[in-house]
Backbone bond lengths (Angstrom), bond angles and torsions (degrees), N, CA, C in turn:
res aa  C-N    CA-C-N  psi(-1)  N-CA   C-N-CA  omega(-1)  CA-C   N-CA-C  phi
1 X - - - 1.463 - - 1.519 109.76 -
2 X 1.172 127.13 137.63 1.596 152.11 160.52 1.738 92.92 -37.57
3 X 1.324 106.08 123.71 1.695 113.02 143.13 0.925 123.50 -28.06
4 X 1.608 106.40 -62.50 1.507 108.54 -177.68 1.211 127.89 -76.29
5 X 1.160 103.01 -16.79 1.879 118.62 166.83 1.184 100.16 -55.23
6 X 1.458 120.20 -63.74 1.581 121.98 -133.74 1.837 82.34 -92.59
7 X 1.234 145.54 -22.58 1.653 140.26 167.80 1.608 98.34 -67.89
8 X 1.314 133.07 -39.09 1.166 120.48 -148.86 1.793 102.48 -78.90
9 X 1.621 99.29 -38.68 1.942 115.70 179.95 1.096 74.18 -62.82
10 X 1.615 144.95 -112.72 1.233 148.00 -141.36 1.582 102.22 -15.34
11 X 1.257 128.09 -79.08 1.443 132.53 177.23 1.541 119.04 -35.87
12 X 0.975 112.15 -42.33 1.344 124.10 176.26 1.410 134.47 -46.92
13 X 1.761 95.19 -51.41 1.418 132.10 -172.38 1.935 96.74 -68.94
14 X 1.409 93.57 -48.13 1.530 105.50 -147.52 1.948 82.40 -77.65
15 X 1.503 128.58 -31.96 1.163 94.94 176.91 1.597 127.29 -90.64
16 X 1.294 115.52 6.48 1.307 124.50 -162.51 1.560 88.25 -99.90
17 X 1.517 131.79 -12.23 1.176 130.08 168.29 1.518 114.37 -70.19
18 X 1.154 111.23 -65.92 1.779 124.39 162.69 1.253 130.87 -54.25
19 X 1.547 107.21 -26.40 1.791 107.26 167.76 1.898 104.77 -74.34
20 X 1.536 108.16 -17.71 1.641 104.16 -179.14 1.158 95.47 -80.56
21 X 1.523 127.51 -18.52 1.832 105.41 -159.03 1.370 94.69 -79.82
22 X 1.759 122.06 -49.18 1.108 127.03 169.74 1.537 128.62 -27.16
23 X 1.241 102.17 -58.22 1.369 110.65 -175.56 1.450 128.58 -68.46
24 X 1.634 93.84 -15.41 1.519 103.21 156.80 1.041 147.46 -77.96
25 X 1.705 105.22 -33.11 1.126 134.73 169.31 1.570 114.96 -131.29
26 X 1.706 110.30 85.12 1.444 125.18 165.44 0.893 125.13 -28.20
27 X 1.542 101.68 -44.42 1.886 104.12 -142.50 2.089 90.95 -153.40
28 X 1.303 108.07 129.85 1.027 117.24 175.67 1.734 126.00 -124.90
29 X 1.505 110.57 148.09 1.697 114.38 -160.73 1.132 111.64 -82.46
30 X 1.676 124.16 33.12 1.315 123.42 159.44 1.501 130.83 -87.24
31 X 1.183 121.94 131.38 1.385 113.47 -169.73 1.392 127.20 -85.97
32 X 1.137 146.50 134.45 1.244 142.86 -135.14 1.557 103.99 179.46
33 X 1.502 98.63 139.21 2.048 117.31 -166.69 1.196 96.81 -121.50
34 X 1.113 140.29 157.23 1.505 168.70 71.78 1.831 79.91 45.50
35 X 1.757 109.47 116.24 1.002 95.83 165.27 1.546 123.70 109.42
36 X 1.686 87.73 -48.23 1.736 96.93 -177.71 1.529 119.49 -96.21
37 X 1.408 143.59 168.75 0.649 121.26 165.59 1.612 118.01 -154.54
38 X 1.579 110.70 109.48 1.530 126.60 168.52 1.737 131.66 -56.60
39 X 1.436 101.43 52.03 1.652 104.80 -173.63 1.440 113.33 -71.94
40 X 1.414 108.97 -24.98 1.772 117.33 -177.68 1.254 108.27 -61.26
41 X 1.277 115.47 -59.49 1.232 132.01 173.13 1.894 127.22 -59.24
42 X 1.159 96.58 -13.32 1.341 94.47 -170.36 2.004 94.28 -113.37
43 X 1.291 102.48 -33.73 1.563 95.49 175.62 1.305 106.77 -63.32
44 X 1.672 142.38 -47.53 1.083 164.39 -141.61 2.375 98.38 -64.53
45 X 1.989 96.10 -64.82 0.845 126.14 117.16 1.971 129.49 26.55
46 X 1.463 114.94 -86.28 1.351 145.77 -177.61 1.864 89.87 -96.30
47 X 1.201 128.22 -47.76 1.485 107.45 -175.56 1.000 120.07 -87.32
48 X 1.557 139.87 -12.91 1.788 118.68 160.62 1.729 87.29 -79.19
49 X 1.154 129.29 -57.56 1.603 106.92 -173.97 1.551 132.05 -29.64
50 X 1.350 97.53 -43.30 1.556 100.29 171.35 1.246 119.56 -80.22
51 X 1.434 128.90 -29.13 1.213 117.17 162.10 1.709 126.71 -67.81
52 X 1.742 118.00 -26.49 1.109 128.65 155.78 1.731 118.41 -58.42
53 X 1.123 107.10 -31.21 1.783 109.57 171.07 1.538 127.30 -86.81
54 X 1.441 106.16 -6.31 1.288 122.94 169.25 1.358 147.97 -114.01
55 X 1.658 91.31 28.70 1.500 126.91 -137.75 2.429 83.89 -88.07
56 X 1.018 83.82 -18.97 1.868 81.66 -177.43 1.557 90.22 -168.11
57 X 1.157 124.32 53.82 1.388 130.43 165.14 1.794 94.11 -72.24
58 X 1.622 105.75 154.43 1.710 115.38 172.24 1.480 108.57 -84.35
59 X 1.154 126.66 17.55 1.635 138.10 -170.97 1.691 144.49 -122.91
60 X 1.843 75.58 -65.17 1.865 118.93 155.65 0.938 123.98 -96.20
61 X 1.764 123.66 138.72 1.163 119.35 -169.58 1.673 96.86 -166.19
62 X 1.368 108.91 151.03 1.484 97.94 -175.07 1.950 130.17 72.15
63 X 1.539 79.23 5.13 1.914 96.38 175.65 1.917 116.62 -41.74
64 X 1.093 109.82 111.44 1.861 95.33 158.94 1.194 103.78 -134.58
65 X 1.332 121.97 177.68 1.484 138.96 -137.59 1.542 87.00 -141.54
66 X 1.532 128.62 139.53 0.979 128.45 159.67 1.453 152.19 -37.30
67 X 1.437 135.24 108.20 1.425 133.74 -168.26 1.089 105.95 -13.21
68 X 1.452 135.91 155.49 1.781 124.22 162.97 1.826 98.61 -88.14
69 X 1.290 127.55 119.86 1.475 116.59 170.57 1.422 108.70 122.35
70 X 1.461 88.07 -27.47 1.809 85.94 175.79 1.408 125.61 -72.93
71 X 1.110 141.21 101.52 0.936 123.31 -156.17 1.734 110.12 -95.07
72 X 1.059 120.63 -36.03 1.446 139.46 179.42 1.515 108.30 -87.18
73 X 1.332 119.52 25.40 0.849 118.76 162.21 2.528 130.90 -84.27
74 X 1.347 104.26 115.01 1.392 102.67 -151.45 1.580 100.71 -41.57
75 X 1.319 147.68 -25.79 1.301 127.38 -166.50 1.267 102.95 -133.87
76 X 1.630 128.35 167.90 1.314 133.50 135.82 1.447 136.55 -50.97
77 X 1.080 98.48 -53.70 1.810 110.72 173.08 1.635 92.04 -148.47
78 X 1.670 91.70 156.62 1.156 113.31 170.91 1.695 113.70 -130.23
79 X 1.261 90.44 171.97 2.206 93.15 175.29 1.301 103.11 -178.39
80 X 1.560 110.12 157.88 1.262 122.75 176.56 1.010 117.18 -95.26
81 X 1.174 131.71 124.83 1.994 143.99 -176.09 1.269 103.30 -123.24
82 X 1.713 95.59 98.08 1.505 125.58 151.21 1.623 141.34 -84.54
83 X 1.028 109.95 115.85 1.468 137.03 -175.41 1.425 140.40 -102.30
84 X 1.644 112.22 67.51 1.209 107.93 -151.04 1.330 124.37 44.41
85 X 1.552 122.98 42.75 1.562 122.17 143.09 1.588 92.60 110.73
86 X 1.544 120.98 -12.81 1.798 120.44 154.60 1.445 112.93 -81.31
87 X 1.441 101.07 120.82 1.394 109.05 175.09 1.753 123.48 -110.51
88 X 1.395 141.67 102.40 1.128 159.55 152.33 1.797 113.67 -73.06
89 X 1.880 89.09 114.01 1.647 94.40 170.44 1.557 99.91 -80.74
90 X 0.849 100.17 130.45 2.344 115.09 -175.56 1.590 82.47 -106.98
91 X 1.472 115.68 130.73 1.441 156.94 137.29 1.530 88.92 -57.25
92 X 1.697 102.08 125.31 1.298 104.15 126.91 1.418 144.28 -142.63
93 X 1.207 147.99 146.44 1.597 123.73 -144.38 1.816 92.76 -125.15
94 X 0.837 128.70 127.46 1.469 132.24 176.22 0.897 126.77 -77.00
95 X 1.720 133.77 102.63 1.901 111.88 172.79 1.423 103.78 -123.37
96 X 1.725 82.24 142.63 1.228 107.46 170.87 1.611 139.52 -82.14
97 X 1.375 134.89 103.96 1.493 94.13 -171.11 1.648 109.42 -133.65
98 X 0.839 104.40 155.21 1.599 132.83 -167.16 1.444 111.81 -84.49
99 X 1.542 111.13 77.06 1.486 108.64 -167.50 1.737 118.54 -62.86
100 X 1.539 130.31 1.24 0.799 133.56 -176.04 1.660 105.18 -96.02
101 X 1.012 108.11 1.91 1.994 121.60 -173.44 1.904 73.84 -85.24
102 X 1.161 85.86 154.78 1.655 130.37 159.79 1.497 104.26 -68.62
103 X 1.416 127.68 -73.70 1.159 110.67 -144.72 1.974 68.99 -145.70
104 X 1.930 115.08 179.75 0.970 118.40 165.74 1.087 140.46 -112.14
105 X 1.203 175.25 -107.57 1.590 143.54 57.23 0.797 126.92 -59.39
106 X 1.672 124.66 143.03 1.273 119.43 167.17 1.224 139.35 -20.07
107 X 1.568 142.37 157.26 1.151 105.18 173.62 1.997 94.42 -110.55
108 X 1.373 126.28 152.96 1.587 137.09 -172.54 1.579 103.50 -118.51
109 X 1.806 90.89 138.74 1.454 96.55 174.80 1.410 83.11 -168.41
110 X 1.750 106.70 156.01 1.711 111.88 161.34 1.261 114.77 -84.59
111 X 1.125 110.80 132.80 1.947 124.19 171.24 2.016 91.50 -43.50
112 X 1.397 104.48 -47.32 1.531 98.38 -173.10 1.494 123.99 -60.37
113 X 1.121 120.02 -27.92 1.453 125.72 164.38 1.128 117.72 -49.75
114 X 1.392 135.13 -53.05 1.270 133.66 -178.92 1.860 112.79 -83.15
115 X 0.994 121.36 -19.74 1.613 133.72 154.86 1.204 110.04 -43.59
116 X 1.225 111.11 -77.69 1.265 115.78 174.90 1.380 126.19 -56.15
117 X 1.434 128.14 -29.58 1.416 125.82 137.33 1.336 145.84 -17.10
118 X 1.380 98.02 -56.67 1.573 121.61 177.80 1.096 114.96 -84.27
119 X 1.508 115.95 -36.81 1.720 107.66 156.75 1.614 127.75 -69.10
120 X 1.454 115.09 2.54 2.128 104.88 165.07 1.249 61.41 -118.57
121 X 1.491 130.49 109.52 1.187 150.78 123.93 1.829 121.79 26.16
122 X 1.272 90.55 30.82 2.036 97.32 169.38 1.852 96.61 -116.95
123 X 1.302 108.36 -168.50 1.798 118.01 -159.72 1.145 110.24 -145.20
124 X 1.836 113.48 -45.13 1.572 129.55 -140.28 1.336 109.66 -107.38
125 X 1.568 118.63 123.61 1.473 117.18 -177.95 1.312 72.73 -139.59
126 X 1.749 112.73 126.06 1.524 133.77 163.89 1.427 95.98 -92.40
127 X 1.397 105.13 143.79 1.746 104.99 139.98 1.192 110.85 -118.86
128 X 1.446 123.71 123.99 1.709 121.75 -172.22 2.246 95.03 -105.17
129 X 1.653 108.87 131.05 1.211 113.59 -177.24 1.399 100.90 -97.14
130 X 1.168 109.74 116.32 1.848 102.20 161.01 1.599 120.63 -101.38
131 X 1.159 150.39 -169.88 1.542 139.94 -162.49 1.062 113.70 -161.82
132 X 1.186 118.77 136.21 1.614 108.80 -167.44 2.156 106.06 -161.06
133 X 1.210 88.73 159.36 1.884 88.76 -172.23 1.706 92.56 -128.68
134 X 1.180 107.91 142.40 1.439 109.20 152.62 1.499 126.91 -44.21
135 X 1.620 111.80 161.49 1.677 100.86 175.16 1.646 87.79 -167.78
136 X 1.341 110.18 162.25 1.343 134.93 -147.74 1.977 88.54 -51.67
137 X 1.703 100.58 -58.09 1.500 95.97 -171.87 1.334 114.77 -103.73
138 X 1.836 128.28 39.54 0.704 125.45 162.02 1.502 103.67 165.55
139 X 1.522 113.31 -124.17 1.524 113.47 161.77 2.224 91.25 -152.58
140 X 1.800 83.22 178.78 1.312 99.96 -156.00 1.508 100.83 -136.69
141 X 1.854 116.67 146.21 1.330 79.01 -175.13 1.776 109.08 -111.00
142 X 0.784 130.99 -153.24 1.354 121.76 -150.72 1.414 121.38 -169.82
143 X 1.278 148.06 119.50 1.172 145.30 157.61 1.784 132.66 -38.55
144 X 1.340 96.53 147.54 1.611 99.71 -171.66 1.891 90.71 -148.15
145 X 1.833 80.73 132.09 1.767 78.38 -163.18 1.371 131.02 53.43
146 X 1.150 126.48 10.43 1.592 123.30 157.79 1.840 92.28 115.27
147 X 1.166 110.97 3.46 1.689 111.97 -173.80 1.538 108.87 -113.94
148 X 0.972 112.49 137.68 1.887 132.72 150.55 1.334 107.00 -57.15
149 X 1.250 111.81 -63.23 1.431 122.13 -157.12 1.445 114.78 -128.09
150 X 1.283 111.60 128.90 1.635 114.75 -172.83 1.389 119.02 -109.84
151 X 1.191 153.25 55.76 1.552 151.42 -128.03 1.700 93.27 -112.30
152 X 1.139 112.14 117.94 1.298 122.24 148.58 1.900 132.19 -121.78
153 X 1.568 132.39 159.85 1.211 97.11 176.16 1.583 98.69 -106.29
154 X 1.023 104.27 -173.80 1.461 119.69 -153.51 1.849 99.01 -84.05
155 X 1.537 110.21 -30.98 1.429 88.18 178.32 1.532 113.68 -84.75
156 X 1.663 118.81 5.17 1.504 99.64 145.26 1.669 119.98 -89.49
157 X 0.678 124.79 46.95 1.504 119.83 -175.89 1.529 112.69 -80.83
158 X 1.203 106.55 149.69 1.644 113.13 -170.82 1.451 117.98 -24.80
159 X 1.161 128.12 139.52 1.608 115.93 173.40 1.865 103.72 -80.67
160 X 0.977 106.49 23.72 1.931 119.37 -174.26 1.177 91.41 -112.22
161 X 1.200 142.61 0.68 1.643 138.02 -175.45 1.674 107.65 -78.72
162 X 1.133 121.36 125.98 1.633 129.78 151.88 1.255 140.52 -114.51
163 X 1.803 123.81 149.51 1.062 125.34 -177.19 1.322 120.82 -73.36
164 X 1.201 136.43 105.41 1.367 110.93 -178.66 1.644 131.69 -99.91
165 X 1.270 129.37 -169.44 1.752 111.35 -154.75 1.627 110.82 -70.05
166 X 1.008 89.05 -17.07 2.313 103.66 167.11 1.045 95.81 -68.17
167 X 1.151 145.93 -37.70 1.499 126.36 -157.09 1.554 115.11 101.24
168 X 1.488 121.17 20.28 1.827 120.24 -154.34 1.564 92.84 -121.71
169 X 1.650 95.68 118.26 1.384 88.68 164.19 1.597 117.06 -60.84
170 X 1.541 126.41 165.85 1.549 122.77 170.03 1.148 111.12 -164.78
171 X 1.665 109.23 116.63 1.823 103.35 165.03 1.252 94.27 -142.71
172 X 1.561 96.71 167.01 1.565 106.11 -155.45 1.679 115.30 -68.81
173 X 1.331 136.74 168.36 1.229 112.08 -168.83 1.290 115.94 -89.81
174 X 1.430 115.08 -21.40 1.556 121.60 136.98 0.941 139.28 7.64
175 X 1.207 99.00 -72.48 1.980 120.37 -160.51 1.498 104.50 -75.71
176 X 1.403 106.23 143.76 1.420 134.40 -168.86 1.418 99.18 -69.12
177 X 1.519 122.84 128.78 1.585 125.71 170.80 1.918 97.45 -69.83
178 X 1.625 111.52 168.61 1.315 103.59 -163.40 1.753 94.98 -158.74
179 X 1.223 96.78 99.74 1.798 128.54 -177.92 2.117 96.98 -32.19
180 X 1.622 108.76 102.91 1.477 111.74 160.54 0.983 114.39 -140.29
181 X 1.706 128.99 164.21 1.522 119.52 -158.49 1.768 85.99 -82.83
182 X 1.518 120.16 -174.84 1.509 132.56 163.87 1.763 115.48 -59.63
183 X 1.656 86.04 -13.45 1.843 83.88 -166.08 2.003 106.41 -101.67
184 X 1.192 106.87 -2.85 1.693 130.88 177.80 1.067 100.56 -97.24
185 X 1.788 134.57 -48.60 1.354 129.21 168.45 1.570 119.27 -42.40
186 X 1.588 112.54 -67.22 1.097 112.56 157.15 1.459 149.14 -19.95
187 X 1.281 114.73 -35.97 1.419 135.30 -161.19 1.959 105.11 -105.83
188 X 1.737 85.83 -37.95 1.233 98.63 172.13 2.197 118.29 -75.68
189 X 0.856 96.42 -22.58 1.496 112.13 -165.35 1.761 82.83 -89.88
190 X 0.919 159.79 -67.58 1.497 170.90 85.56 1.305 96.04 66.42
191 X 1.168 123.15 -61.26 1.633 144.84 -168.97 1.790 109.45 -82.22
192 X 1.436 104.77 -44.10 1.176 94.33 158.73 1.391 145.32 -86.75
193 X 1.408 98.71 0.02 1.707 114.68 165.00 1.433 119.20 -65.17
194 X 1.694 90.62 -29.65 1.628 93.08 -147.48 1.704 88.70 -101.32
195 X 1.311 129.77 5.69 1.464 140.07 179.94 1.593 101.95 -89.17
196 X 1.566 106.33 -48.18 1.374 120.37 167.67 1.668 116.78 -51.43
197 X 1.037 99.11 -50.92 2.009 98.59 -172.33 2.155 93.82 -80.41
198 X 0.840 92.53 -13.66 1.848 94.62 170.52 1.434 102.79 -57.20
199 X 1.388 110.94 -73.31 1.319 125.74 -164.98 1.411 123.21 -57.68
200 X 1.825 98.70 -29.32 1.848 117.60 -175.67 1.689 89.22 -68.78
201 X 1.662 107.12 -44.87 1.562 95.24 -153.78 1.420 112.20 -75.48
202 X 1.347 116.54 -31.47 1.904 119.45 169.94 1.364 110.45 -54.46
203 X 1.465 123.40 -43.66 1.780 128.83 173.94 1.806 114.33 -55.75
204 X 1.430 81.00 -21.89 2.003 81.03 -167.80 1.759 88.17 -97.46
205 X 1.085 123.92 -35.07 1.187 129.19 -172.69 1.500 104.59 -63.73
206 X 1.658 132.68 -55.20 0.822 123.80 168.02 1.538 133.82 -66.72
207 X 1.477 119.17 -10.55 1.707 132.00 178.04 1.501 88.01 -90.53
208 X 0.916 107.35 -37.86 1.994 85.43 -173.15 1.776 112.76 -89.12
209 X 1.244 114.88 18.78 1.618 107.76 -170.74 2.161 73.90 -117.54
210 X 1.080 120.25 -29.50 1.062 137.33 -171.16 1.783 105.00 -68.57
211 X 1.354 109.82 -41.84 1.543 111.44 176.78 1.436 100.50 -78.32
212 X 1.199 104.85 -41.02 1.725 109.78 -153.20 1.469 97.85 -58.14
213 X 1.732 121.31 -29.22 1.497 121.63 175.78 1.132 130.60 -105.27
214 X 1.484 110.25 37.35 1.413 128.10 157.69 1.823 93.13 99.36
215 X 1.030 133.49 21.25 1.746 118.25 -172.42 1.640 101.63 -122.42
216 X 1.602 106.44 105.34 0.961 101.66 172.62 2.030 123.63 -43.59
217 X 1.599 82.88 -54.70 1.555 93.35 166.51 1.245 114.52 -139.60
218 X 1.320 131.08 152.30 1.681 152.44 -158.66 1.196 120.66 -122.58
219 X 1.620 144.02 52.79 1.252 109.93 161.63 1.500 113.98 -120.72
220 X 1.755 94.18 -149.42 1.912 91.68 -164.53 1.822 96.93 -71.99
221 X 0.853 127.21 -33.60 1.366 141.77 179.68 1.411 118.23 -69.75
222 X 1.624 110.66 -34.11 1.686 106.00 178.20 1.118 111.97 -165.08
223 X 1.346 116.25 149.63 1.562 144.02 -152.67 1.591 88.71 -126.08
224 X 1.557 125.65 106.36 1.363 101.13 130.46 1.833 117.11 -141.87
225 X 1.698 104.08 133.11 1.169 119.36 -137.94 1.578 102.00 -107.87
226 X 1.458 128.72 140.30 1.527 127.30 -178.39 1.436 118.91 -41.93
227 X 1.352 105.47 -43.85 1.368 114.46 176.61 1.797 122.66 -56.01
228 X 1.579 94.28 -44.03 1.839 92.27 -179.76 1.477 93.79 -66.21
229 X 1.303 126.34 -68.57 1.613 107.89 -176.36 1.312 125.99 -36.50
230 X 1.369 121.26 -25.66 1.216 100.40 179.11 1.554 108.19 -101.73
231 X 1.070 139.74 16.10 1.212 165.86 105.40 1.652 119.87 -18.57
232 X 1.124 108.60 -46.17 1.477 133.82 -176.33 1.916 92.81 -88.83
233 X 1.000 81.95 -62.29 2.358 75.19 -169.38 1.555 106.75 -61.47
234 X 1.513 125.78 -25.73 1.135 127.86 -164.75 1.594 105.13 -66.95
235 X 1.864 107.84 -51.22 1.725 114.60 -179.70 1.259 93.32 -60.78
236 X 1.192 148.89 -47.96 1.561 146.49 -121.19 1.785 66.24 -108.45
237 X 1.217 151.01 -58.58 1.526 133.91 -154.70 1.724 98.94 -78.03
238 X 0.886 128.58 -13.75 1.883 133.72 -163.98 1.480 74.93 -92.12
239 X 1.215 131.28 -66.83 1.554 123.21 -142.94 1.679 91.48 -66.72
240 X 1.083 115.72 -45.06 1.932 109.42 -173.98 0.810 115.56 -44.40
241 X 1.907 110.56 -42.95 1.303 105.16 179.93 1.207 150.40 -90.11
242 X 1.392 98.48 -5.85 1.321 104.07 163.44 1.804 124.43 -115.51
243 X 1.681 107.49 57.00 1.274 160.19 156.06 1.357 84.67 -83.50
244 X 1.885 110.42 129.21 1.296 147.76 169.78 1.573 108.96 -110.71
C-alpha cells in the first residue's frame, strides 16, 4: 500500500469517527462568550466519545481518553489502527476553536513527544479541529470552510511552525497544514530545531556580552546596571548604620 494511501484511510476513519460524535450531539451545555474559549472542556468531551465510538470499530481498537489531571500528558486520546495485521498507536490531540474569536492561539507541543514516538516504532500525531460558537443555552458546533471537522497530522503542519526557547512547537491555528512525506517532516523538524538553538544562541550571546559590561539586564525598555545596585545597597547600608 501507498503512504499516502495508508495516511489518507487513517484520516478518513478518524474523521468519519468525529463527524458521528458531532452529529449526535449538535449542540452542547457548556457556556461560552464571544471571546472565550472552552477547549478543555470540549476536547475532554470528543475523548471518552471517541473512545465510546470505537468500542468495536473495524480499524480502532484499544482507544483511551486522557488521564483527568494530567496535564503533560503527550496526547488527548489515543487508539490502535490496524491494517491487515500492521498495528500503529495514532496520537490524537483535539482543538477546539471558537469561530467567533478574532484570532486563535497557537497551537503547543514538544518536538520530543513525537521523537520519542517514532522511536517504539509508531509516526502519527493527528490534530483533529472541531468549531463551535456560543448560543443562548450553551454553544453549537459549526462549520469552517464547509467542514465540521478538520484533522490533520502534525508532520504536515504549517511550514510557518516554530520551535520556541521551551522547546514547544507553535503555529497559528490558522495556518494551512501542507502535504510532506514522513521523510521531509523529519528533515524539516531537524531544521527547525536547529533555527531554534540559532535564536537561543544570539539571546545568550547578547545577555552575556550584556553582563560582561556591567548590565545586569539590557533592553529597549530597561537599564539595570551593577553600579545603580550598588548604589542602591550602599543608601540601604548608610541607613543601617546609622540605626541606634
Amino acid at each position: 500500500m501507498e503512504i499516502k494511501k495508508y495516511e489518507d484511510n487513517l484520516i478518513s476513519e478518524l474523521e468519519l469517527v468525529v463527524k458521528g460524535i458531532i452529529s449526535e450531539n449538535p449542540k452542547l451545555n457548556i457556556a461560552v462568550k464571544k471571546g472565550e474559549r472552552v477547549g478543555d472542556a470540549i476536547s475532554k468531551f470528543f475523548e471518552n466519545n471517541f473512545v465510546a465510538q470505537t468500542q468495536k470499530h473495524k480499524y480502532f481498537s484499544n482507544s483511551e481518553a486522557s488521564p483527568r489531571g494530567k496535564t503533560k500528558n503527550p496526547w488527548d486520546a489515543r487508539t490502535d489502527y490496524t491494517v491487515q495485521g500492521f498495528k500503529q498507536d495514532v496520537w490524537i490531540d483535539f482543538k477546539a476553536v471558537n469561530i467567533d474569536n478574532d484570532d486563535t492561539n497557537p497551537d503547543s507541543g514538544t518536538p520530543d513527544k513525537i521523537i520519542k514516538h517514532i522511536l517504539e516504532n509508531n509516526f502519527y500525531l493527528v490534530f483533529i479541529y472541531v468549531f463551535y460558537r456560543g448560543t443562548d443555552k450553551g454553544l453549537e458546533f459549526v462549520q469552517a470552510n464547509d467542514k465540521y471537522v478538520k484533522p490533520y497530522f502534525l508532520k504536515d503542519i504549517s511550514p510557518t511552525f516554530r520551535i520556541t526557547p521551551a522547546n514547544q512547537m507553535q503555529v497559528n491555528g490558522s495556518a494551512e497544514p501542507e502535504y510532506r512525506t514522513r521523510e521531509e517532516f523529519l528533515k524539516l523538524l531537524l531544521t527547525k530545531k536547529i533555527e531554534s538553538n540559532k535564536r537561543k544562541l544570539k539571546k545568550a550571546t547578547e545577555e552575556l556580552e550584556n553582563l560582561k559590561g556591567g548590565f545586569f539586564k539590557k533592553t529597549r525598555s530597561m537599564e539595570i546596571k551593577l553600579s545603580d545596585l550598588l548604589t542602591e545597597n550602599k543608601n540601604q547600608e548608610d541607613s543601617i548604620k546609622n540605626l541606634k
